[in-house]
N, C-alpha and C positions, 0 to 999 in steps of 0.2 A: 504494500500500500504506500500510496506519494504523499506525502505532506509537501503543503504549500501553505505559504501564511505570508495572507493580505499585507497589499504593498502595496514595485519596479524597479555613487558612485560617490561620497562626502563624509566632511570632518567626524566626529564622532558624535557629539551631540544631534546634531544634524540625522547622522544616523539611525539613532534610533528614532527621530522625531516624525522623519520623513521616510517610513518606511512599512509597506503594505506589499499585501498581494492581488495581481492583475485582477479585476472586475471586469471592465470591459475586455474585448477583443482583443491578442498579442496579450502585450505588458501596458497596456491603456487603463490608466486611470483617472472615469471621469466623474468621482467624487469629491470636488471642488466645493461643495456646502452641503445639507441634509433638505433642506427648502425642494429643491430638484429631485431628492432621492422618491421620493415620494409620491413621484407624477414619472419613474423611470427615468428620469432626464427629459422630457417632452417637451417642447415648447424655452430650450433652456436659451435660445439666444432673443427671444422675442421677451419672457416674463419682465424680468429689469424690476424686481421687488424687493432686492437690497443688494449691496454691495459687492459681492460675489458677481454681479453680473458684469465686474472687469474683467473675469475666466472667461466666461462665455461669449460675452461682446459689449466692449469696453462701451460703445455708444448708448446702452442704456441708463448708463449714471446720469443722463438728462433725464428721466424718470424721476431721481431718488429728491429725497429732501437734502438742504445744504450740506451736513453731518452727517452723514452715515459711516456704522464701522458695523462688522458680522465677521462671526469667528465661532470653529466648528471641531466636529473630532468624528470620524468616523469609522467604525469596529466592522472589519470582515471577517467573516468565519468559512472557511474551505475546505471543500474535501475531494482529494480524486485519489482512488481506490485503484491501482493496477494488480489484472490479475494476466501473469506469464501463460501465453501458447504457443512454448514450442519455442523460447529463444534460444539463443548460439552464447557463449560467453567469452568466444574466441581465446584470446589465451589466460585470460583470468579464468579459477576454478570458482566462481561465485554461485550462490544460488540466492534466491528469495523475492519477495515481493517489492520491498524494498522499505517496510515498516507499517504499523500503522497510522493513518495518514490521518489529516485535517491540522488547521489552525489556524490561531487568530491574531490579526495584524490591527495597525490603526495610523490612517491618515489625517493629521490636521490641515486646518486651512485657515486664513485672515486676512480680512481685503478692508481699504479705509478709501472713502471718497467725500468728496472735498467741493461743494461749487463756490468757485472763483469770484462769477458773476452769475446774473439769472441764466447764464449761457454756455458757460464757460465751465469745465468740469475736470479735473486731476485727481488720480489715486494710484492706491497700491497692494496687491496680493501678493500673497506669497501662498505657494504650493505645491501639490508633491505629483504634477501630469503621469508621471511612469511609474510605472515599479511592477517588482517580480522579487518570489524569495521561494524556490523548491528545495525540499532537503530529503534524503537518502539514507537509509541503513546504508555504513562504508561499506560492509560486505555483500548489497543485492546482486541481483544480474547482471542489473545494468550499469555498473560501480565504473566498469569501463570508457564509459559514454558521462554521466555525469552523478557524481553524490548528491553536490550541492552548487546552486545557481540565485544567484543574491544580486539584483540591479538594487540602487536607489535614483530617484533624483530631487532637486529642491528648485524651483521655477518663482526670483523672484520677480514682477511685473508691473512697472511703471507705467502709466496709460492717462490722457488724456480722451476727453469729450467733445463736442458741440453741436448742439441744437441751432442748426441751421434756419429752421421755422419750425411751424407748429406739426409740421409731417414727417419732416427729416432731421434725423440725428446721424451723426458717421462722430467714430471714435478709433482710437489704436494705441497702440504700445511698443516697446523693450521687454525681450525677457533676457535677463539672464539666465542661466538653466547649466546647475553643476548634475556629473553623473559619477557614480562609484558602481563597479562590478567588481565578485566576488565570485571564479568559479572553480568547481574542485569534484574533481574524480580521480580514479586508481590507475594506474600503467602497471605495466609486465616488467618483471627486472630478470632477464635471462640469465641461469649460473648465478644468482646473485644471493651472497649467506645469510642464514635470517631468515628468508623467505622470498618470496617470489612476488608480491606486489611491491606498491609504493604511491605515497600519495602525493597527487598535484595539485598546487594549489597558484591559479592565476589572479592578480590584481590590477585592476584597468582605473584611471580616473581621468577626468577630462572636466574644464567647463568651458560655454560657448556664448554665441548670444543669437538671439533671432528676436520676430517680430508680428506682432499680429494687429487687424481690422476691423473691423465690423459696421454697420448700418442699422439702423433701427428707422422702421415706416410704420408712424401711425394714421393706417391709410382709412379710418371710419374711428369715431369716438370706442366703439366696442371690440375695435380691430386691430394687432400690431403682428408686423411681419419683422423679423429680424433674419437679419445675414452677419456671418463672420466667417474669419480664415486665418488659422495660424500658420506659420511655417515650419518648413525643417528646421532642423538644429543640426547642425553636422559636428561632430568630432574629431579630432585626435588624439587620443587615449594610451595614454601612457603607466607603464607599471614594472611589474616581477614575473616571473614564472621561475617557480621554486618545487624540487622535487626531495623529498628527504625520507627515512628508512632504510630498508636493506642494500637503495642502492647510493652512493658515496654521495655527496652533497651536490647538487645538481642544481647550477642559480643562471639568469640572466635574466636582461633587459628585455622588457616586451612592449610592443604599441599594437594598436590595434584602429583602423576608423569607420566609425558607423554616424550612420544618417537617422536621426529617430522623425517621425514622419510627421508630411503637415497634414491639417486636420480642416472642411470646409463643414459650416452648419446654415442650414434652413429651415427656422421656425415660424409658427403662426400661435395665437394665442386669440378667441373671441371668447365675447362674453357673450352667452348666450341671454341670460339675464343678471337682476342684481346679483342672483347666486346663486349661477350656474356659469363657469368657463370653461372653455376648452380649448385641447394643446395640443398641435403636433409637431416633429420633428423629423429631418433627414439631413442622416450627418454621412460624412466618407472621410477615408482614413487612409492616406499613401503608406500603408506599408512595405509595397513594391519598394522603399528606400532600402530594403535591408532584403536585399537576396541572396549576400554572405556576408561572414565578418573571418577576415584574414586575420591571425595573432603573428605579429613577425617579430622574431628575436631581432631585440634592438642593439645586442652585445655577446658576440662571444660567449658560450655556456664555460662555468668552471675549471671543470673535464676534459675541457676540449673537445668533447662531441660535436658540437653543431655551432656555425659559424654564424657571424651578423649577418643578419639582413636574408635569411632562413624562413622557412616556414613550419612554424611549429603546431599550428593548427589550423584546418579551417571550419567553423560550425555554417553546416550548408543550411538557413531559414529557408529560403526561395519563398518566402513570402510574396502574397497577393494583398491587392488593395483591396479595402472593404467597404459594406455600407451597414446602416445602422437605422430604424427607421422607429418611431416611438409616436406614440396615445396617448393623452390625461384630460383629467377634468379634476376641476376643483369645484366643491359645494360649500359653500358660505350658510352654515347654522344659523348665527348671528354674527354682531359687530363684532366678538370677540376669538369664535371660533372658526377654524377653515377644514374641511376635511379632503384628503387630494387622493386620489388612485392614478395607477399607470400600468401602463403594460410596454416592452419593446422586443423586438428584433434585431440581435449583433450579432455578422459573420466574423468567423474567424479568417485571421491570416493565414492561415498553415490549410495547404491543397489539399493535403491525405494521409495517408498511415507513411507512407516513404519519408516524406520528408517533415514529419510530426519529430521534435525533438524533446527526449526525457526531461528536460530542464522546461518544456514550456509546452505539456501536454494539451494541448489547448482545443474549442472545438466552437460550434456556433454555439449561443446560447439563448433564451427568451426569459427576460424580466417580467415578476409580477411584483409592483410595488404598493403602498399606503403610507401614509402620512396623514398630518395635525399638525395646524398651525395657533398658537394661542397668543392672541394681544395683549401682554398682560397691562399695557399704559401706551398712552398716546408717542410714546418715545422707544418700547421694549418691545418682541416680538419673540416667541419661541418656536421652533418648530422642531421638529421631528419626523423619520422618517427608516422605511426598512422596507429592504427587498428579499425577493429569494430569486434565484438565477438560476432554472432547470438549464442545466447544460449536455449537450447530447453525446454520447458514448463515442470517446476517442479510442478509435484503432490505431494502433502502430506497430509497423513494421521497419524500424529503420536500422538497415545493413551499413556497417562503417566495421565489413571483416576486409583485413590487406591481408594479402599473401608476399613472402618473402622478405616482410619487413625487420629491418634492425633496430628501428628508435624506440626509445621506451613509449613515445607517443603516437603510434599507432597502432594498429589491430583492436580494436574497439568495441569486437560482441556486434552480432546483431540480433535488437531487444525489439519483440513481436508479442502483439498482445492485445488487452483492453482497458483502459480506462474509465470510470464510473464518476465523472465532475458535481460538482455542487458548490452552490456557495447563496451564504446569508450576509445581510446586509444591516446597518443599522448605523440610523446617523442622528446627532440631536447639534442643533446650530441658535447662537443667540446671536438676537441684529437690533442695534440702538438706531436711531434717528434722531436727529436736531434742527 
């Protein structure tokens, strides 16, 4: 069984704070507030109902009151259960499931908005867009391919507003966006005393900057259409690859670059009456930015084994781009209460069992969310929210056996099988106004 715990490369504080496992599709994490959780994400670049809506499109802040601050915590609970048919373990002697699986991560989030003038609008987020954390019994099957697989990142975001007229808002921003990876599986150590494995252990960090968009059309008093677009982030990932145990100390430099993908959203939001609205959404997601990631020794190993500028691994994703399409409504009790339901649709990035990897067992999945919102004072606002994410049975079959090989970093098992995903959701967010 696979444990995974809610997530997606940073200092250490940092690390734990911003560190969860995927929800959405890939290592997509689009729990930016609890407000959203609760409608599925539906309708998230059109709502603009506090501050967070510098995540999803920064032109809603012409929505908000002068003062706005919201800040959130959000608890995932995972589970994907692998059961072996029939893998290879190529030259590792492993056997097993790879543990009992599930657990539980947590993403915070905090955004401040600001108007200038009745027009004019400045703020800033901070949040955790990716992450990923899988962990492994060292001794499973699949020990060869990967134990353990740990992304972070921390996205802070600088954005301005303006309210053009009474129809059109357009807003954007800076992000900065640091990433830390964390990956580690076993190698073969031929002839070697002690034993016959050894474990690897990779380190990648990088930060970068990019930047995003958005529009907001309130094109009818009871109607808002919102559009945005973030970009890529590209890296250069710099780090370690260190192997230790039976076989004699085994160190170099390693880089690695990846593209983490840009993201485009189209929402709508009407009110049907005082209190009845409703929400949709259609988001897509380039993950095609990542159809491999090269590790190249940036130095000479120890040993002498293997020379700079080498290739010491490559993890083949061949990722596709995706799309994501989402439902809500929200019902207004009274003044004080809001109650929101959602439902959505998110493909994954990974084609099929071949190129499914142990680190990122992934698959489509369909959101059933609920949520509450309670006013507690004309300046306070609570909400909460929680999903469950049926996710469909991942098959994998992926072959990484070489023949003839000498490095302790290849011949890798090939791990065939099923996957059994799930995950829980739950998010509680408080938003001041002024």
């Amino acid at each position: 069984m696979h444990k995974v715990i809610t997530p997606r490369l940073i200092p250490v504080l940092v690390a734990v704070a911003f560190s969860g496992g995927a929800t959405a599709s890939g290592f997509q994490l689009l729990e930016q507030n609890a407000s959203g959780l609760g409608n599925s994400y539906a309708g998230s670049a059109a709502v603009a109902d506090n501050a967070s809506t510098i995540f999803y499109n920064p032109a809603g802040m012409t929505q908000l009151k002068q003062i706005e601050v919201s800040g959130g915590l959000t608890a995932i609970k995972t589970s994907f259960d692998f059961t072996n048919e029939g893998s290879s373990v190529g030259s590792l002697a492993n056997t097993g499931n790879g543990r009992d699986g599930g657990g539980i991560g947590y993403v915070p989030n905090g955004f401040l908005s600001w108007g200038v003038t009745k027009d004019l609008f400045v703020g800033l987020g901070v949040g955790a867009p990716f992450g990923l954390r899988t962990k492994y019994d060292d001794q499973w099957i699949g020990a060869a391919q990967s134990t353990h697989f740990d992304v972070k990142t921390i996205n802070i975001n600088p954005s301005i507003a303006y309210r053009v007229n009474d129809v059109v808002s357009i807003g954007g921003g800076l992000n900065w966006q640091r990433i830390e990876a964390d990956y580690r599986r076993l190698v073969s150590v031929v002839g070697a005393a002690g034993g016959t494995t050894s474990p690897l252990k990779l380190t990648l960090e990088d930060d970068s900057w990019g930047w995003n968009i958005g529009a907001l059309f309130k094109v009818a008093p009871s109607t808002k259409v919102g559009v945005s677009y973030r970009s890529k982030i590209k890296y250069e990932t710099t780090g370690k690859i260190d192997i230790s145990g039976p076989l004699r100390t085994y160190s170099a430099d390693a880089k690695a670059d990846i593209t983490l993908p840009d993201t485009f959203i189209l929402s709508l939001t009407h009110a049907v009456s005082d209190r009845l609205e409703l929400l949709g959404d259609v988001s897509w997601t380039g993950w095609s930015s990542i159809p491999k990631i090269d590790i190249i020794r940036a130095s000479a190993t120890q040993n002498g084994a293997a020379a700079a500028g080498t290739t010491a691994q490559v993890l083949d994703s061949d990722f596709r781009d995706t799309w994501r399409v989402a439902v809500g409504a929200n019902y207004k009790l009274n003044n004080d209460f809001m109650l929101r339901a959602g439902v959505a649709y998110d493909q994954s990035p990974v084609k099929g069992p071949s190129t499914r990897l142990v680190s990122l067992p992934d698959n489509n999945r369909t959101w059933f969310s609920l949520g509450a919102q309670w006013k507690a004072s004309n300046s306070m606002t609570f909400d909460l929210g929680g999903a469950y994410l049926y996710v469909k049975d991942a098959k994998i079959d992926n072959n990484q056996i070489t023949t003839g090989a000498t490095s302790p970093l290849t011949n890798r098992g090939r791990v065939t099988g099923n996957y059994e995903d799930s995950a829980w959701i739950l998010g509680g967010q408080v938003s001041l106004a002024f």
